[in-house]
N, C-alpha and C positions, 0 to 999 in steps of 0.2 A: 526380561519382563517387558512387557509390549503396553507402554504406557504412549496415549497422547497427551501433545504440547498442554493444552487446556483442560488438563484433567489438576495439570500443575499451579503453585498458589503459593502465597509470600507470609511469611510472620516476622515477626522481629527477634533478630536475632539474640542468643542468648547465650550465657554458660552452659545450657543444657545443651547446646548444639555439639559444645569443642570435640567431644568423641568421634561423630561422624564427621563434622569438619576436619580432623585431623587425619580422618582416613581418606575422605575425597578428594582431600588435597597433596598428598602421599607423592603424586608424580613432581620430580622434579619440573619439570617443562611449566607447569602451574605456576612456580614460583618465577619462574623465568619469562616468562611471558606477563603476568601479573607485576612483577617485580617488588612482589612481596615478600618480606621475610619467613624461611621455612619454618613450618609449624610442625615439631620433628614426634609429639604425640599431644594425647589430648591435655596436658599439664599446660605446655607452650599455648596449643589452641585457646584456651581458657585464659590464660595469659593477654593473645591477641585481641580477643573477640574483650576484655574489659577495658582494655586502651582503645579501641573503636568506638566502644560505645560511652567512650568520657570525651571523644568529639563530635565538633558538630557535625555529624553522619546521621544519615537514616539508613541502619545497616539493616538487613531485612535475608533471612535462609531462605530459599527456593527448595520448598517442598515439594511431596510426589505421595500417592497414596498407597499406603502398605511398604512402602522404601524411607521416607524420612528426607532427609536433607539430600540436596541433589546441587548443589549450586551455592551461592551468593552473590548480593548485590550491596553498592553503598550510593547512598545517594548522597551527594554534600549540596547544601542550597547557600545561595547568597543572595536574594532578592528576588527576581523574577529569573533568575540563571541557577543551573543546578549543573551539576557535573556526575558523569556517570562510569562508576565503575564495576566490575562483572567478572565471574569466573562460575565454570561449571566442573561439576568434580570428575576424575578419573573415570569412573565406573559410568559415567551417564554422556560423555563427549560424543558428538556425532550423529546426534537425534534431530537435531534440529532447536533443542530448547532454549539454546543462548536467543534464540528470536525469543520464544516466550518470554526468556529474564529480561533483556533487552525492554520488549513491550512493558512488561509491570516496571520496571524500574520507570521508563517513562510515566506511565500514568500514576505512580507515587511523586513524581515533582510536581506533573500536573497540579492533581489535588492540592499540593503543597503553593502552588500560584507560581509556577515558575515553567511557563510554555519553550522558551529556549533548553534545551539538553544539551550540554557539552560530554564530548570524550576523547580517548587516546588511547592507542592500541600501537604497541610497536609496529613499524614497517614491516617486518619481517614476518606477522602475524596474520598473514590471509586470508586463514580463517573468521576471522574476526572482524578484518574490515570489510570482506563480504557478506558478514553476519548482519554489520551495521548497516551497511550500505540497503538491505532488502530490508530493514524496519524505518529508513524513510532517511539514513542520516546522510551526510554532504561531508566530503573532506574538503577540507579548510588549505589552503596553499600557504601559510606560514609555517615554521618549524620551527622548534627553539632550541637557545645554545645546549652546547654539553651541561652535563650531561645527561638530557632529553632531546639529542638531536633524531635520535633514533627514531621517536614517536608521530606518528601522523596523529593531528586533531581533525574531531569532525561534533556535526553539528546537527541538530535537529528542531526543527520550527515550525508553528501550524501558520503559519505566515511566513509570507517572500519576504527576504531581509539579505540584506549585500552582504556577501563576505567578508568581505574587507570591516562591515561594521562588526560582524560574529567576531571576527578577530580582534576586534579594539574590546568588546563586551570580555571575552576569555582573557585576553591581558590585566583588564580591571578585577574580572572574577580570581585571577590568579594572586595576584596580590590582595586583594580584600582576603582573602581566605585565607593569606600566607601559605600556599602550596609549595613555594621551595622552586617551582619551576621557572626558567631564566626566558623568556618570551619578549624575543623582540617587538616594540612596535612597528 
């Protein structure tokens, strides 16, 4: 199907989605890379996607027209910092549209008042962090302990802002949020 980036568009995600979620996300390497827990059919799905939306996320399906779910996004906000996370399903990888999720996920914190975007994408994830790197983001030179050593963080800002502060902000965002992640300062 010969769909463009910007034909594509965001809802809030829902129970109604777990069937297709559960199919998009079918390749292992999704979970592996995501390091989310496998969603092994739409029961589980369904399962996932009601503990998502009992926090504080803006979980949001990445639609496509005459196809359905093609993707996901979660936004977590903490004040003017929002943290971004992304996966695009099986069947749609290689198009280019993690820019597009990328971009909306951005401009849903926006709206939300929150101009900094944080994210993490394992090292080993190339795809991904060239994905980030061409919708405008910055990798960040801290790393955190295990076991998130693994992870490059990066950063996105409509304003010049030092690293080294992006980092002090993702530390406090980390904690404020209780993410579980061990980030030195």
């Amino acid at each position: 199907m010969d769909l463009r980036a910007d034909e594509l568009w965001l809802e809030p995600l829902s129970t109604a989605h777990a069937a297709a979620l559960a199919w998009q996300y079918r390749s292992p390497a999704i979970a592996e890379l995501t390091q989310l827990p496998p969603l092994r059919d739409p029961a589980h799905a369904a399962d996932w996607i009601r503990q998502r939306l009992a926090q504080p996320v803006l979980a949001r399906a990445l639609m496509a027209p005459r196809v359905g779910l093609v993707g996901c996004v979660e936004v977590m906000l903490g004040g003017q910092d929002a943290f971004l996370c992304l996966w695009i399903g099986t069947d749609w990888q290689g198009r280019g549209w993690g820019q597009r999720l990328i971009s909306l996920g951005c401009e849903l914190a926006a709206t939300e008042g929150a101009p900094l975007m944080l994210t993490a994408t394992l090292h080993a994830n190339a795809t991904s962090r060239a994905a980030l790197r061409r919708c405008g983001f910055a990798e960040l030179p801290g790393r955190a302990r295990a076991p998130d050593h693994d992870r490059v963080f990066l950063y996105r800002t409509p304003t010049a802002i030092d690293p080294a502060q992006v980092w002090e902000r993702l530390v406090d965002f980390s904690v404020r949020m209780n993410t579980g992640m061990d980030l030195p300062r």
